[in-house]
C-alpha positions as semicolon CSV with decimal commas, in nm:
position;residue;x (nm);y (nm);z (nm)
1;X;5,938;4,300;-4,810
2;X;5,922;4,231;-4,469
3;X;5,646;4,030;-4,250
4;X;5,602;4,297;-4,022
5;X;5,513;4,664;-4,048
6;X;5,714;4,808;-3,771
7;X;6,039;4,621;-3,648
8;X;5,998;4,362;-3,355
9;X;6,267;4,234;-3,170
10;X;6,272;3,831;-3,118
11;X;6,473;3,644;-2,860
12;X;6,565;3,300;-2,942
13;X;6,661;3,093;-2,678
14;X;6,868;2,755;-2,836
15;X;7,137;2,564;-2,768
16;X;7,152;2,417;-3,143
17;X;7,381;2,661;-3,319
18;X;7,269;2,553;-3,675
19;X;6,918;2,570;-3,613
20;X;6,998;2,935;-3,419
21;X;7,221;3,080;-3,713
22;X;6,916;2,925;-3,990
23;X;6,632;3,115;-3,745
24;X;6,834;3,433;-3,711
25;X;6,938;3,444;-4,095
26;X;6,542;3,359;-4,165
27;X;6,401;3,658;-3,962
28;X;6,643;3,891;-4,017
29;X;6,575;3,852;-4,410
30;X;6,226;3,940;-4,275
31;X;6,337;4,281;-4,118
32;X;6,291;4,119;-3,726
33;X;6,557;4,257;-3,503
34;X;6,682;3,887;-3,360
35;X;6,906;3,884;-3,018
36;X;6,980;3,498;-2,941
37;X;7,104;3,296;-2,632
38;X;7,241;2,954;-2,571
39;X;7,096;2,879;-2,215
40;X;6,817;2,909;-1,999
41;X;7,010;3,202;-1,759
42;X;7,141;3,388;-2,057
43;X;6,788;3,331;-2,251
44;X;6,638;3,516;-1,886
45;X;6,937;3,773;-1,887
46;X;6,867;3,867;-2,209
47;X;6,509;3,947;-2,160
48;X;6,511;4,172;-1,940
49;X;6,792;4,326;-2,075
50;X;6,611;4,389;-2,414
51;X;6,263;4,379;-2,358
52;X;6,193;4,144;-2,644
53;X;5,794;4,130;-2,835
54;X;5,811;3,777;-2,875
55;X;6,074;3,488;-2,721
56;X;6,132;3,169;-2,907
57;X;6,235;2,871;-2,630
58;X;6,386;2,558;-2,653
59;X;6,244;2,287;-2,397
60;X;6,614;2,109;-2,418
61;X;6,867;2,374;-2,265
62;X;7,174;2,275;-2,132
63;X;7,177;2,441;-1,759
64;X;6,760;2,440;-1,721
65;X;6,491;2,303;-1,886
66;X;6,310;2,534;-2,061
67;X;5,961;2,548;-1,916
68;X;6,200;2,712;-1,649
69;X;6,235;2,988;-1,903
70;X;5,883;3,031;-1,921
71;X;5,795;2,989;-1,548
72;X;6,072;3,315;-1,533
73;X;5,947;3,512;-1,775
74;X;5,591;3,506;-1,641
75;X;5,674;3,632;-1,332
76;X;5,698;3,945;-1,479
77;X;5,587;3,930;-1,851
78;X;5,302;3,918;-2,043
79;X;5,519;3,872;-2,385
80;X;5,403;3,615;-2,632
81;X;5,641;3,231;-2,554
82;X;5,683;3,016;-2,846
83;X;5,787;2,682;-2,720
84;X;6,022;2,514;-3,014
85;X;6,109;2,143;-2,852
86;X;6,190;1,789;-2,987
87;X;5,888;1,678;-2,760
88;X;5,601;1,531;-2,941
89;X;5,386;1,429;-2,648
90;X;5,079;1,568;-2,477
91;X;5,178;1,578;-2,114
92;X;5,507;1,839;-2,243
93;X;5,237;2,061;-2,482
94;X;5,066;2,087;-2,184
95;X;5,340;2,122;-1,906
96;X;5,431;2,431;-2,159
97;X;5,128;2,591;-2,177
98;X;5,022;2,567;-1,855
99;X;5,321;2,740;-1,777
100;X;5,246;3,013;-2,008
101;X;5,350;2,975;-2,319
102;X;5,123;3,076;-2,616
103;X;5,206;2,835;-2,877
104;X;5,398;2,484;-2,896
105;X;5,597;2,398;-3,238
106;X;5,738;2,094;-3,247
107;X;6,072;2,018;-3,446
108;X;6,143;1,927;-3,715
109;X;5,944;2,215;-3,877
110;X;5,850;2,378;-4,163
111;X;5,981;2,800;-4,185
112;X;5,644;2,881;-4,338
113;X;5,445;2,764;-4,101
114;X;5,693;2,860;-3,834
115;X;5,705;3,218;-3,949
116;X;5,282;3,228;-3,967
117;X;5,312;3,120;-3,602
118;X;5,508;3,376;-3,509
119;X;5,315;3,628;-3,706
120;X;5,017;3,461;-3,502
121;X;5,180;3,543;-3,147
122;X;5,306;3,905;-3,226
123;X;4,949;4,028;-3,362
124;X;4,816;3,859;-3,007
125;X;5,079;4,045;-2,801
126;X;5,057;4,375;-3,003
127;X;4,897;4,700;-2,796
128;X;4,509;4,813;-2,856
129;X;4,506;5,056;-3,171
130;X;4,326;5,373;-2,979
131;X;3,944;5,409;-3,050
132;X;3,737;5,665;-2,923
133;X;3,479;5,481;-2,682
134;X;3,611;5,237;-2,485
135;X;3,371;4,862;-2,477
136;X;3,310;4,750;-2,092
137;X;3,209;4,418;-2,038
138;X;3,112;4,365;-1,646
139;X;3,027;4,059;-1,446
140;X;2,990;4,057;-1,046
141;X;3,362;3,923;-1,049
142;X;3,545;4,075;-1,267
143;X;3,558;4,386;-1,553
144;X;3,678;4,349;-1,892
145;X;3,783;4,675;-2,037
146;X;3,818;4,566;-2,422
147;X;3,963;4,898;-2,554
148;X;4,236;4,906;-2,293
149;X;4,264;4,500;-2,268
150;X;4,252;4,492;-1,897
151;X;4,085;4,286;-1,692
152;X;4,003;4,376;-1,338
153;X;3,932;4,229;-0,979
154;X;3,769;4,434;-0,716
155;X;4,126;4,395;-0,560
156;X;4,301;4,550;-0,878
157;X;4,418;4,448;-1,241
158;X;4,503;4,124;-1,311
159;X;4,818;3,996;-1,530
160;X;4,707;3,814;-1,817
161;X;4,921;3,686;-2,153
162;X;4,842;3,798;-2,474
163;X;4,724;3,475;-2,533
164;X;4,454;3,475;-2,263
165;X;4,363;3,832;-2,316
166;X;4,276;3,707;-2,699
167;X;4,063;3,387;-2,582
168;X;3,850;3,582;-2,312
169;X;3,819;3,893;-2,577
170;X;3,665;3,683;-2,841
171;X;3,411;3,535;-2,594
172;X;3,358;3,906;-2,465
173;X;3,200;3,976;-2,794
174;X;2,905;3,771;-2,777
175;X;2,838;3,719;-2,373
176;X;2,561;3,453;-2,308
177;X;2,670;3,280;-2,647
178;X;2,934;2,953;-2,717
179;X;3,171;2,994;-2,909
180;X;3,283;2,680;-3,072
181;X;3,603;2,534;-2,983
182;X;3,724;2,527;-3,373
183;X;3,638;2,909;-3,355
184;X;3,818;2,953;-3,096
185;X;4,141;2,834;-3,171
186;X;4,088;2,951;-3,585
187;X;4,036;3,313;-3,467
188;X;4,332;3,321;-3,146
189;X;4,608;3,051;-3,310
190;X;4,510;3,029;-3,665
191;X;4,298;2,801;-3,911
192;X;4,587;2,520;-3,837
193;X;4,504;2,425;-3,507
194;X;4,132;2,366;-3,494
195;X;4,174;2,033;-3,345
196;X;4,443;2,155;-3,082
197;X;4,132;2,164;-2,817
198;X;4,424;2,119;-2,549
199;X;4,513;2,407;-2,574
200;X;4,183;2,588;-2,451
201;X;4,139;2,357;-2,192
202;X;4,493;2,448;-2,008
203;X;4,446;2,841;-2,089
204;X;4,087;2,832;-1,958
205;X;4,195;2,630;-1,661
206;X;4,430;2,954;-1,633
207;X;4,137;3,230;-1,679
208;X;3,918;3,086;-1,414
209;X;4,266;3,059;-1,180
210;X;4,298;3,415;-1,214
211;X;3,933;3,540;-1,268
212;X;3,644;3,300;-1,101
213;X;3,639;3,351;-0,752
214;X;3,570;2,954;-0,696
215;X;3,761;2,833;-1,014
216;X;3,643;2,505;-0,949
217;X;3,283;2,636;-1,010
218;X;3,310;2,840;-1,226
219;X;2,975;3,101;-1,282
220;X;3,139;3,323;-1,553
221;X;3,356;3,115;-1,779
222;X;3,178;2,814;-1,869
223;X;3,280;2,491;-2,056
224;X;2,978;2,291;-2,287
225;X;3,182;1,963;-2,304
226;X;3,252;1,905;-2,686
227;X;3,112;2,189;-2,805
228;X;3,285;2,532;-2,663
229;X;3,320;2,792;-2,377
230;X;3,088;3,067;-2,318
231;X;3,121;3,418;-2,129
232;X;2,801;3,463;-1,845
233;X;2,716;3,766;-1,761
C-alpha cells in the first residue's frame, strides 16, 4: 500500500547517485512518481518542466549551492522544499529556511522518519478540500480567507508557502489567543520537532515581511518571548 492516496510527483535534487537511486527505489515502492536531477540548473530545469508537489534539495551541488535552488524556486513557487544536507549547524538550518524551505533533514537519516517528513510537507502543500462557507479572518492590514488559503493586502494577494500558510492558519483559529510554540511546530511539522523553535522564529520573521505593514513592529503577529505567537485582531 502506498503512503499517499493520489500519486504525487517528487523531484530530488542530488548529486550522490547511491543515495538518489536508494530515495527513488524507496518512494517509488510507495507509489510517488520520482523525477531526479544531479545539479542545481537541471534540479531548476526540471521544475518547471514538471511541476513537481514536493522537491527534495541537496545543500552540496556541484555547479550551485543549493539554497540557490530554493532562492529559484520561490520566485515563482509556493511548493513544499525539503532541504536534505550534510550541514548540522544552526546558521545553514536557518540560511535554508529563511530562504524558503519548509523543512531541514540532516544526513545521515533514518527512511522512516524521512518518509513522515515528507508526508508532513505534502499534506501542508495540498489544496483546500471545498466546504460550503468560506471562514474570513480580517485585520486592518491584511485578510485571511481560510477556505481558499489566501491571504490578502489592500494592494492584492500575497505569495505565501505552504508552510507559512499552515503557521498563520493555525493561529487564525483562535485570534487574540497564544499558541504555544510546542503547538505550533507539533500541529505544522509534526510531534518530532517541538523543540525546533528556530524554525518559527525565521518563518514568522517571513509573515510579518510579507504581511505587517512595519514588520519591525509588528501589531498583528505577535511574539510572547518563550512562550508562543499570537494572531491580533
Amino acid at each position: 500500500m502506498s503512503d499517499n492516496t493520489a500519486v504525487s510527483r517528487i523531484l530530488i535534487v542530488d548529486d550522490d547517485e547511491p543515495l538518489l537511486r536508494a530515495l527513488r527505489i524507496n518512494l517509488t515502492a510507495r507509489g510517488y512518481q520520482v523525477d531526479t536531477a544531479g545539479t542545481a540548473t537541471a534540479g531548476l530545469i526540471s521544475a518547471g518542466n514538471h511541476r513537481p508537489d514536493l522537491v527534495i534539495v541537496d545543500l552540496g551541488l556541484p555547479d550551485l549551492d543549493g539554497i540557490e535552488v530554493v532562492k529559484g524556486l520561490r520566485a515563482w513557487s509556493d511548493v513544499p522544499i525539503v532541504v536534505l544536507s550534510a550541514r548540522h549547524s544552526e546558521p545553514a538550518k536557518v540560511a535554508a529556511l529563511d530562504a524558503g524551505a519548509d523543512d531541514y533533514v540532516t544526513k545521515p537519516f533514518g527512511v522512516d522518519e524521512f518518509l513522515a517528513r515528507i508526508r508532513a510537507a505534502l499534506r501542508r502543500g495540498a489544496p483546500p478540500a471545498a466546504t460550503a462557507t468560506a471562514t474570513v479572518v480580517r485585520t486592518d492590514a491584511f485578510v485571511l480567507d481560510l477556505t481558499a488559503k489566501r491571504a490578502t493586502l489592500p494592494t492584492g494577494d500575497v505569495h505565501l508557502t505552504p508552510t507559512e500558510w499552515h503557521l498563520l492558519e493555525v493561529l487564525a483559529r483562535t485570534p487574540g489567543t497564544l499558541v504555544e510554540h510546542r503547538r505550533l511546530l507539533r500541529e505544522v511539522w509534526g510531534p518530532r520537532y517541538e523543540t525546533e523553535t528556530n524554525y518559527l522564529r525565521v518563518h514568522f520573521a517571513n509573515l510579518r515581511r510579507k504581511l505587517e505593514p512595519d514588520p519591525a513592529n509588528p501589531r498583528h503577529l505577535l511574539t510572547h518571548p518563550g512562550l508562543g505567537y499570537r494572531l491580533e485582531l
